[in-house]
C-alpha positions in Angstrom: -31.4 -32.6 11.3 -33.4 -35.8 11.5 -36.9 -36.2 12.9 -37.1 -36.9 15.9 -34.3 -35.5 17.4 -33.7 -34.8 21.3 -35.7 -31.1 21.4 -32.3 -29.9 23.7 -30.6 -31.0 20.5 -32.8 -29.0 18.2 -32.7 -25.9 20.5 -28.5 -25.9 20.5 -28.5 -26.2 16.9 -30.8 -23.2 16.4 -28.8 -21.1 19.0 -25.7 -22.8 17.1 -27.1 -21.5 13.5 -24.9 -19.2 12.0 -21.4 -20.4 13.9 -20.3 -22.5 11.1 -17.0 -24.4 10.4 -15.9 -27.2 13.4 -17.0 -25.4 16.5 -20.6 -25.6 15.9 -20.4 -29.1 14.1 -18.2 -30.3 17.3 -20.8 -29.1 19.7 -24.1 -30.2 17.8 -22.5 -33.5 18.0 -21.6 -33.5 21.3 -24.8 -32.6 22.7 -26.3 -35.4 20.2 -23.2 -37.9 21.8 -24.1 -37.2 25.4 -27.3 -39.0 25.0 -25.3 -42.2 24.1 -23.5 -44.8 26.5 -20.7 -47.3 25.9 -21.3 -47.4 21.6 -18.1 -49.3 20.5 -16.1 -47.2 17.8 -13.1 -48.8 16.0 -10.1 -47.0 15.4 -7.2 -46.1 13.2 -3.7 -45.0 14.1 -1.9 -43.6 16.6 1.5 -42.6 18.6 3.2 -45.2 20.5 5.3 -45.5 23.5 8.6 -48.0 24.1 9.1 -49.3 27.6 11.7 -47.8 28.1 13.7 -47.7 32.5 13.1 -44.8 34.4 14.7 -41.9 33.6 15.1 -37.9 33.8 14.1 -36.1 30.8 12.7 -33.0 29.6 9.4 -32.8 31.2 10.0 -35.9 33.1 10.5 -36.6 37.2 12.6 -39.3 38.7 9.6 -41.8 40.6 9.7 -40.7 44.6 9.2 -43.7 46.5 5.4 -42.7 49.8 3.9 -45.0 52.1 1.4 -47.2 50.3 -1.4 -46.6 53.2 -1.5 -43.0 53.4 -3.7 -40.7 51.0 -1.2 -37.4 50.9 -0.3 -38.1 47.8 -3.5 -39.9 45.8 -1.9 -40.0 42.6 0.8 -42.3 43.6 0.9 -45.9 41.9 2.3 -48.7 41.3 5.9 -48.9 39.9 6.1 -49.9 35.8 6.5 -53.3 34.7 6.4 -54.8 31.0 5.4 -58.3 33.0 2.2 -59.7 31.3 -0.3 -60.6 33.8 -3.7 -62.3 33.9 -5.4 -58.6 32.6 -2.7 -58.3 30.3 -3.1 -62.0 29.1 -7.3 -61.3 28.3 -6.9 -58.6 26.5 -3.9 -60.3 24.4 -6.5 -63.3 23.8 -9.1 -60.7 22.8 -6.8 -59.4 20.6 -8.2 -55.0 21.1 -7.7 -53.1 24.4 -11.2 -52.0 25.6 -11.3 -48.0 26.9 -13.7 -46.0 27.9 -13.2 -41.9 26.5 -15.1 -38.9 26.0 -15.7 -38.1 22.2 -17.5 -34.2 23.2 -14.6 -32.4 24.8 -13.2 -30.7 22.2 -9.1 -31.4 22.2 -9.4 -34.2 24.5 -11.3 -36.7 23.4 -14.0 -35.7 20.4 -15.4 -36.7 17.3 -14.0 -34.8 14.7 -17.3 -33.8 12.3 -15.1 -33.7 9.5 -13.3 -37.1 9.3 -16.0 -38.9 11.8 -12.7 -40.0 13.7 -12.4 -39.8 17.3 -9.1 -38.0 18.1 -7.4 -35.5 21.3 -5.0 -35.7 24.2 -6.8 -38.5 25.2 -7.1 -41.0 22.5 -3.2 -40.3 21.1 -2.3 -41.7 24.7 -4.8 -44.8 24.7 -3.3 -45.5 21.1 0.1 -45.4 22.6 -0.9 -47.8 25.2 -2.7 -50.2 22.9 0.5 -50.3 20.6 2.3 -50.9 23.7 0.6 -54.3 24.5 -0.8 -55.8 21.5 1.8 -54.3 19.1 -0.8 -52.4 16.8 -2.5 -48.8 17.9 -5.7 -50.0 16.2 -6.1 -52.7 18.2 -8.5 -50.9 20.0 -12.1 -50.5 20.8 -13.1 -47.1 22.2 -16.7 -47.1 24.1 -17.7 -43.2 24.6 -19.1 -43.2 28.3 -20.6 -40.1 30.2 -18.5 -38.9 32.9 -20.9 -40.0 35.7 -20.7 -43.8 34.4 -16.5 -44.3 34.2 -16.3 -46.0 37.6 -19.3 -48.2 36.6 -18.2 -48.9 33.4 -14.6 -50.2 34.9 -16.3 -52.4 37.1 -18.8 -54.0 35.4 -16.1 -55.2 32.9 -17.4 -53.2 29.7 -13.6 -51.7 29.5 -10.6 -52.4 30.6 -9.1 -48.4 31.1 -10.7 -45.4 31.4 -9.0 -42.5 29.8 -11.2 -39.4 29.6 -9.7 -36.5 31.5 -10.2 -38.8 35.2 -8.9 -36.5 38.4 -7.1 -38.7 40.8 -8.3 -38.2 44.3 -9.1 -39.8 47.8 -12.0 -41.2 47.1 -12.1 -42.9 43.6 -8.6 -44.9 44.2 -11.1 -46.7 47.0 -13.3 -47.6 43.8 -10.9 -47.6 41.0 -6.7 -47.9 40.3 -4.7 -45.1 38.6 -2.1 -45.1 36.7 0.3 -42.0 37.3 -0.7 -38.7 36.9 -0.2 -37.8 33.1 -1.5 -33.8 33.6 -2.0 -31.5 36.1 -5.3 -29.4 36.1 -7.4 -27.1 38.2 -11.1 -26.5 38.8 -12.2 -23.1 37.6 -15.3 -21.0 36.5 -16.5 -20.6 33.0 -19.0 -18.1 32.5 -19.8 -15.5 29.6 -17.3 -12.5 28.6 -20.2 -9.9 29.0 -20.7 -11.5 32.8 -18.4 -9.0 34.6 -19.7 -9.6 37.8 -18.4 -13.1 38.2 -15.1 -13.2 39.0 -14.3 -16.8 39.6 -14.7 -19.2 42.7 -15.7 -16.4 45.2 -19.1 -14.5 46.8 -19.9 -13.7 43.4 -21.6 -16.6 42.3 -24.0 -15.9 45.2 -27.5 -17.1 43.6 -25.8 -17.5 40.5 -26.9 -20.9 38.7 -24.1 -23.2 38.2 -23.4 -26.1 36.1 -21.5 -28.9 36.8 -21.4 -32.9 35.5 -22.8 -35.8 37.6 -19.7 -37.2 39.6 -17.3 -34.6 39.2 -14.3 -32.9 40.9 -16.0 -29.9 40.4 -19.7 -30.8 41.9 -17.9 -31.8 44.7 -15.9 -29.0 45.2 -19.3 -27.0 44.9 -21.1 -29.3 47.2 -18.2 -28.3 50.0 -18.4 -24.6 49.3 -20.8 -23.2 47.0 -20.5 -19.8 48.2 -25.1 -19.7 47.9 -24.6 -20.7 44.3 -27.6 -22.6 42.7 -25.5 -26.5 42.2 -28.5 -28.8 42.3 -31.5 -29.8 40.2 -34.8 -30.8 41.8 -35.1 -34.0 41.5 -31.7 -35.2 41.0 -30.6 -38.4 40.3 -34.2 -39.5 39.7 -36.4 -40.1 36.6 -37.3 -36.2 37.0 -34.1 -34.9 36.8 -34.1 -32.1 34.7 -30.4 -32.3 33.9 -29.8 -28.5 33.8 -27.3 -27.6 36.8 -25.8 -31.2 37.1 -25.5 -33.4 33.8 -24.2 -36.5 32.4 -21.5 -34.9 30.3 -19.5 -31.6 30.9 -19.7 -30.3 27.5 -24.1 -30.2 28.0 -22.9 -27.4 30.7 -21.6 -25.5 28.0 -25.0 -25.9 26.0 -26.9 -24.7 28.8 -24.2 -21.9 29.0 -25.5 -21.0 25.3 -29.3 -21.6 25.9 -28.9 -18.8 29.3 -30.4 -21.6 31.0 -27.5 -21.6 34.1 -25.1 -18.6 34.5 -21.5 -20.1 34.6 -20.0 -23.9 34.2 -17.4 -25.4 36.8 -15.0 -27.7 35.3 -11.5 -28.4 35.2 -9.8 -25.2 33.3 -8.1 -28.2 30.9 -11.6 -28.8 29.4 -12.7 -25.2 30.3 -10.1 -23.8 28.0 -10.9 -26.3 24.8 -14.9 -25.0 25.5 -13.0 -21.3 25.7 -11.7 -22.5 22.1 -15.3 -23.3 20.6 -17.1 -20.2 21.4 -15.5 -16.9 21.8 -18.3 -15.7 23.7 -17.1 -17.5 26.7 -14.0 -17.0 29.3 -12.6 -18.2 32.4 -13.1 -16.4 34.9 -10.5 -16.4 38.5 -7.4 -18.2 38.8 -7.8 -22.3 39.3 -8.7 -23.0 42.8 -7.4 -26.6 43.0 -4.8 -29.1 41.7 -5.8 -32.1 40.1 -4.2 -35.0 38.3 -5.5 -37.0 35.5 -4.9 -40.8 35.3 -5.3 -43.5 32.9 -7.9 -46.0 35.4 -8.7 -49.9 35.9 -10.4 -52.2 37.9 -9.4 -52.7 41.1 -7.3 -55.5 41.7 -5.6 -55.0 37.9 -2.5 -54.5 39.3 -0.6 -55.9 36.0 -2.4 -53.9 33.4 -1.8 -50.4 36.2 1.9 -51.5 35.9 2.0 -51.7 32.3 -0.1 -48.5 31.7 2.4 -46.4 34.0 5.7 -48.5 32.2 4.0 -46.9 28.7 4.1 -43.4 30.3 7.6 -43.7 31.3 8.7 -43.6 27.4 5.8 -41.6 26.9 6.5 -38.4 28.8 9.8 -38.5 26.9 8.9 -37.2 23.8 5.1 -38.0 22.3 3.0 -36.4 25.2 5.0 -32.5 24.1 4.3 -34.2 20.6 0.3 -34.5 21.9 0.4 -31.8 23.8 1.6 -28.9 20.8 -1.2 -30.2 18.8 -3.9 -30.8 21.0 -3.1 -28.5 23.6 -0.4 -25.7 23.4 -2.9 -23.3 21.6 -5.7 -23.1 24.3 -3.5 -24.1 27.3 -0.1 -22.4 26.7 2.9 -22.5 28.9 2.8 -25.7 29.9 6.6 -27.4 29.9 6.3 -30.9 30.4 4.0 -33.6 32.3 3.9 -34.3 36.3 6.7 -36.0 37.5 5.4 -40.1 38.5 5.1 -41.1 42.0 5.4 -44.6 42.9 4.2 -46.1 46.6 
């Protein structure tokens, strides 16, 4: 390991000595990656998606026309279109799609330590959607972004999508637009095997310390009911934040986890489950105690590029998202038959 490296770094990789093979490698490097912002990675291939009409399929719901105005359903969108647009248009004169992704959650979005390839759930489906309008899946430039800076990052211009495991709810279709919902996940509690006493989302992370990333479902969810868990750092959101209950990425939680610096990590169980994956001394604990959807996101206002986005997951949900999802996800997250069925305002 380098001079100079992060000390956090150097105390995972000691607690990490001894794991060996691409769990440890994946998490060294993810604590290491969660200290960059927005570095520009090119990529290589990937699956891709025809526009195809809407249709019924395996896995796949027939659209159901809601009110535009009304926030019942949150992960409603706009209906798919192939039309090019002005967004379309820049990014066909640019010649790569810009989109922001996680490369530390392991099966979503990471960098693989072997190849030094980003790859997951995550990036097949940005692939697919950069096939989709410029006709090549490595057309693409993927900027890694922590999970607290993917609204930012869409509005300041620096990408044109977000797709890194982004719940859909009231609140961030005010600041950003969705595509439709491509999964369906749930918060829940990840805490050590030999902690028997938590038992998920209930009194019994009463003075527990709990982690949780920096503009998250699940610091929200906390923030609402924390049942006298420990959620907050002192000093948070200041130059003397600590960054030890609340961080910038979700996989730091499970690096504090490993360091017995907070007791259990709140997070979506899709990402809880690929953390479950990379060290067996962890579990989830409860049942999920929500129900979230993911969606691919833009900048406001980018109505053509949301259309086109939800047209690639019409074809998409037909066939390469089980593709994506048996080798990505079907280990970890078994049981799952197909994606959500679209809703359209």
């Amino acid at each position: 390991m380098p001079n100079g490296t992060d000390p956090l770094v150097r105390r995972a990789a000691r607690r990490l000595r001894g794991w060996g093979g691409v769990a440890a490698m994946a998490v060294a490097c993810a604590l290491t990656a969660s200290l960059v912002t927005l570095l520009p990675l090119a990529s290589h291939e990937g699956d891709g998606a025809a526009a195809v009409p809407r249709t019924a399929g395996p896995g796949v719901g027939t659209g159901v026309q809601i009110k535009a105005d009304t926030c019942e359903h949150p992960e409603a969108s706009l209906t798919p279109s192939s039309a090019d647009g002005p967004s379309i248009q820049a990014i066909k004169d640019r010649g790569k799609l810009i989109v922001g992704v996680d490369q530390s959650s392991y099966r979503w979005g990471y960098r693989n330590p072997e190849k030094g390839v980003l790859e997951g759930f995550d990036i097949d489906l940005a692939r697919a959607i950069a096939k989709d309008i410029l006709g090549d899946p490595a057309a693409i430039i993927f900027r890694t972004i922590p999970t607290n800076q993917r609204i930012t990052a869409l509005n300041s211009g620096k990408v044109d999508l977000v797709v890194r495991t982004m719940t859909i709810n009231c609140k961030r279709i005010e600041q950003v637009a969705f595509s439709t919902a491509y999964f369906q996940a749930g918060q829940q509690v990840l805490a050590p095997k030999l902690a028997t006493e938590i038992t998920g989302y209930d009194s019994s992370l009463r003075g527990k310390r709990i982690c949780t990333a920096e503009g998250s479902t699940a610091y929200d969810a906390l923030a609402e009911n924390s049942f006298g868990a420990i959620i907050k750092d002192e000093g948070d959101g200041t130059k003397d934040d600590p960054d030890v209950l609340t961080v910038p990425n979700q996989l730091d939680c499970l690096v504090r986890l490993q360091m017995g610096e907070v007791d259990a990590v709140v997070t979506d169980n899709a990402l809880a489950a690929g953390q479950a994956a990379q060290d067996p001394a962890v579990e989830l604990k409860g049942r999920p105690f929500t129900q979230e959807y993911y969606g691919v996101a833009a900048k406001l206002g980018n109505d053509d590029l949301v259309r086109r986005v939800n047209q690639v997951l019409v074809g998409y949900r037909q066939g390469p998202w089980q593709k994506a999802y048996k080798e990505w996800l079907e280990k970890d997250l078994p049981g799952i038959t197909g994606p959500p069925a679209p809703l359209y305002k």
